[in-house]
Residue, then its C-alpha position, 0 to 999 in steps of 0.5 A: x753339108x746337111x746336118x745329120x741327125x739321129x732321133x730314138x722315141x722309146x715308147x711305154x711298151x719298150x720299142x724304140x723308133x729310130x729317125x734319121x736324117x741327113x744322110x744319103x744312100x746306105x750310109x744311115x745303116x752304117x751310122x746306125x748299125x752300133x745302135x740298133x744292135x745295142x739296141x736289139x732286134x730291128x723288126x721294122x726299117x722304113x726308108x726315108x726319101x734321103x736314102x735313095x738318093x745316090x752319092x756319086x762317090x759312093x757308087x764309084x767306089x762300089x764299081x771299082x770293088x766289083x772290077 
């Protein structure tokens, strides 16, 4: 299993940029979600390569929700 890793640089100017790593699909907006409303408002989210890698259990569950 990967290491997950959560990464903030918060800039003079008072806005925080977020890295995540090691996780896949949606599951970083979970991981984050506390976070970035602590935080406050999120006004920009660029998707890392990790996220669209698809978690096989993940989208069994999701199927299963819909039926």
């Amino acid at each position: 299993m990967p290491q997950k890793t959560l990464r903030f640089k918060i800039h003079q100017d008072g806005r925080v940029e977020e890295t995540v790593e090691g996780f896949t699909g949606n599951s970083c907006n979970e991981a984050t979600k506390n976070l970035e409303n602590a935080l406050g408002k999120v006004t920009v989210k660029n998707k890392t390569s990790d996220a669209f890698i698809s978690n096989h259990s993940e989208n069994l569950t999701q199927l299963k929700k819909r039926i």
